[in-house]
C-alpha positions as CSV (number, residue, x, y, z in Angstrom):
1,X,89.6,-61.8,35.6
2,X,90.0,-65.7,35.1
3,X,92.7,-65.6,37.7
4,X,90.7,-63.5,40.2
5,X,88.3,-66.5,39.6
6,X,90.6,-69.2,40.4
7,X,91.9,-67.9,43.4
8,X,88.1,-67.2,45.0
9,X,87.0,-70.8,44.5
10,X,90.4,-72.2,45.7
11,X,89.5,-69.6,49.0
12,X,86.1,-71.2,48.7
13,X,87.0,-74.1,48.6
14,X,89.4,-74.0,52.4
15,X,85.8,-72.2,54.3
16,X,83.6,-74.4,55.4
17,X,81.4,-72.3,55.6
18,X,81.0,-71.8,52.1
19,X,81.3,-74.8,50.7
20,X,77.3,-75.6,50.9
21,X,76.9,-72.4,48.8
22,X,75.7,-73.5,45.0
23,X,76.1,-71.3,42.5
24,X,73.3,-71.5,39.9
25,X,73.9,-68.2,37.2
26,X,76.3,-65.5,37.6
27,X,75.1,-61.9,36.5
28,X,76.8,-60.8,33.7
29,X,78.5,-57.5,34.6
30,X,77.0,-54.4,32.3
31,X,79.4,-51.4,31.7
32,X,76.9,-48.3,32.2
33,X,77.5,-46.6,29.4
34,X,78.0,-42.2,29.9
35,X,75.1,-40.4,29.8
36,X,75.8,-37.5,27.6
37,X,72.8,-35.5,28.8
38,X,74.8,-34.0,31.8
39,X,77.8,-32.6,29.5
40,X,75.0,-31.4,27.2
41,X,73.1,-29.1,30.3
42,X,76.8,-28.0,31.8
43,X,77.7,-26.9,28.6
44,X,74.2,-25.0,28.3
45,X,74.2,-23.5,31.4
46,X,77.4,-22.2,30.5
47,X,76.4,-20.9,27.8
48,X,73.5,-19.2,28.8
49,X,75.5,-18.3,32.4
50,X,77.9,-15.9,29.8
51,X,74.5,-15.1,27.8
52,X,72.9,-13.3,30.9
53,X,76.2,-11.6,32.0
54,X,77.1,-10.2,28.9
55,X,73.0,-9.1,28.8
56,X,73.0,-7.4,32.4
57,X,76.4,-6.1,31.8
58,X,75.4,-4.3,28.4
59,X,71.9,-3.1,30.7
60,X,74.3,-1.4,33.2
61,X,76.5,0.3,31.2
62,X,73.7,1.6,28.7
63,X,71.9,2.8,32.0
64,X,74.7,4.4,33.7
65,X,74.7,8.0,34.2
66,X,77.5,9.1,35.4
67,X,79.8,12.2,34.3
68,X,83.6,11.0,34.6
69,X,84.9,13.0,31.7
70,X,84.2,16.7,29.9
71,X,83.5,14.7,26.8
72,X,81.1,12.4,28.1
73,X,78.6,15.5,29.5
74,X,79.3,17.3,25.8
75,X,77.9,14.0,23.9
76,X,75.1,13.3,26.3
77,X,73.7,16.8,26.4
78,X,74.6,18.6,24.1
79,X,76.4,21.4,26.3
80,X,79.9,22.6,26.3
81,X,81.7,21.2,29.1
82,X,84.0,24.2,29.8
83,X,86.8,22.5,31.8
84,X,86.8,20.8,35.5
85,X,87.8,21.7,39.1
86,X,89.6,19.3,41.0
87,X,89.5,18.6,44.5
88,X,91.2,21.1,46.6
89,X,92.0,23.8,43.5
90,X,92.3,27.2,44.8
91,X,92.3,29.1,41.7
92,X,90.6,27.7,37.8
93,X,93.6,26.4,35.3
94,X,94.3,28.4,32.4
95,X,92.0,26.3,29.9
96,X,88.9,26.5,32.4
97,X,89.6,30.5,32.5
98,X,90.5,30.8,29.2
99,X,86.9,29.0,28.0
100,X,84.9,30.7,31.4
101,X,86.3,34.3,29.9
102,X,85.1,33.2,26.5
103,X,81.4,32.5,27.0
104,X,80.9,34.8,29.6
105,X,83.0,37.4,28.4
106,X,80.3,40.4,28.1
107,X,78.2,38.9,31.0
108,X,77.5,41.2,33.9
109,X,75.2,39.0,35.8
110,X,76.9,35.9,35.8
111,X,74.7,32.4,37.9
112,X,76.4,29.1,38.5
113,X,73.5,26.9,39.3
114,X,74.9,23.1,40.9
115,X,73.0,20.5,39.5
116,X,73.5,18.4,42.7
117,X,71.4,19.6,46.2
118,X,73.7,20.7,48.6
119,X,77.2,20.7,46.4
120,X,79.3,23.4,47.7
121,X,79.8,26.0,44.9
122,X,83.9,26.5,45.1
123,X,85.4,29.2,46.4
124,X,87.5,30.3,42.8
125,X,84.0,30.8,41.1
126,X,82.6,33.2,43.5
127,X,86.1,35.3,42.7
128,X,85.4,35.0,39.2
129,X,81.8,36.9,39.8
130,X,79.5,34.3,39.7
131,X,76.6,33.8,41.8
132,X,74.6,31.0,43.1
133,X,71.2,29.6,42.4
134,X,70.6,27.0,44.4
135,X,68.7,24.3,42.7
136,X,66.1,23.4,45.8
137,X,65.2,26.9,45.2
138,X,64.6,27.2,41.3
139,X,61.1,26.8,40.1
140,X,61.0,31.0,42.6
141,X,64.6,32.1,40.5
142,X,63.8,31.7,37.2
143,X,63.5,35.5,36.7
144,X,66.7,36.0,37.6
145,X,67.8,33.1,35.7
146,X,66.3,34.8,32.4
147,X,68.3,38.2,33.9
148,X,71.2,37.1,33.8
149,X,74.0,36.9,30.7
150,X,74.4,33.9,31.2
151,X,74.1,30.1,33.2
152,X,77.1,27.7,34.3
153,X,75.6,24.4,35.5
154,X,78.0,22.8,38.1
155,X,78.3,19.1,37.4
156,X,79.9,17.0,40.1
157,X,82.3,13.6,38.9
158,X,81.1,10.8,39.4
159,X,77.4,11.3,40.8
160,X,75.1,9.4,39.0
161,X,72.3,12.3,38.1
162,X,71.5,12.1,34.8
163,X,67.6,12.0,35.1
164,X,67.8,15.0,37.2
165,X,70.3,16.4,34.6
166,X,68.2,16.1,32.0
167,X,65.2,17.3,34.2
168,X,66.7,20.6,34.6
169,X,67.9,21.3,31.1
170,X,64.6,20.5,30.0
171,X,63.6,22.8,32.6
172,X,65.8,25.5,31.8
173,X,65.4,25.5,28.0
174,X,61.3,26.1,29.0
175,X,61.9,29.1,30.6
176,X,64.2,30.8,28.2
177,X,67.3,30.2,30.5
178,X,71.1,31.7,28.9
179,X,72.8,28.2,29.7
180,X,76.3,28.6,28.8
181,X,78.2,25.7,29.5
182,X,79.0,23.6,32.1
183,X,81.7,22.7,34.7
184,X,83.1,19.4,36.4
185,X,84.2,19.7,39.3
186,X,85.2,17.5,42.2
187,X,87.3,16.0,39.4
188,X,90.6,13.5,40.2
């Protein structure tokens, strides 16, 4: 810095136009010292950033309603979740069969309600002997719905209808409705 001196007044000292300049005081140079107050709100906004997330995250998986697996329908509602029906099945598996036979096994009148409006009822349940209720159409069937031996709600992957889910078992349990298990279908 005492260099940087010397060689300004020796280039003062060559310019004339300069040399009637008078210095009086110099300014002492101040080092600003860091403000800590900007590290402290990053820090907090990160903090409360992961805070939020962590809070909407928890909010969206507590309020999702959607059926992926037999096991998640069995704890939610209670019901048996008597196997699944994938896309493009032509005929049930042996396990869905095997449980369908089970619970319906003396059941002459046999209904398969779909829990969704407008899901197409596969084609392997109507050969089983089942037949469809449409759910636009159920406050006028529950009579036959209280008929029958017996109710399969079908439950389609992946829809998010768990208010309306719990709508019509609430529904169903009113009016003394045999529900006897469930089905997935449209399943991977």
């Amino acid at each position: 810095s005492a260099d940087a001196r010397q060689l300004m007044l020796q280039f003062a000292d060559k310019q004339e136009e300069i040399l009637g300049v008078e210095v009086i005081d110099e300014t002492p140079i101040h080092v600003k010292d860091r403000d800590d107050r900007t590290l402290r709100a990053c820090v907090l906004g990160a903090v409360l950033g992961v805070f939020v997330s962590g809070l909407l995250l928890a909010l969206y998986i507590v309020a999702d309603s959607t059926i992926q697996v037999p096991e998640t329908f069995t704890y939610r509602y209670g019901l048996a979740m008597l196997g699944t029906i994938c896309k493009g099945d032509k005929e049930l598996n042996q396990e869905t069969k095997a449980n369908l036979s089970y619970k319906f096994e003396k059941a002459e009148k046999k209904i398969v309600l779909p829990v969704t409006e407008g899901m197409q009822v596969p084609e392997v349940l109507l050969a089983e002997g089942f037949e469809i209720v449409e759910k636009d159409v159920l406050t006028g069937a529950y009579e036959k719905l209280r008929e029958s031996h017996g109710v399969l709600l079908l439950v389609e992957a992946g829809k998010s209808n768990g208010k309306s889910m719990e709508h019509l078992l609430h529904e169903l349990k009113l009016q003394d409705c045999p529900v006897k298990g469930a089905l997935l279908c449209e399943a991977n």
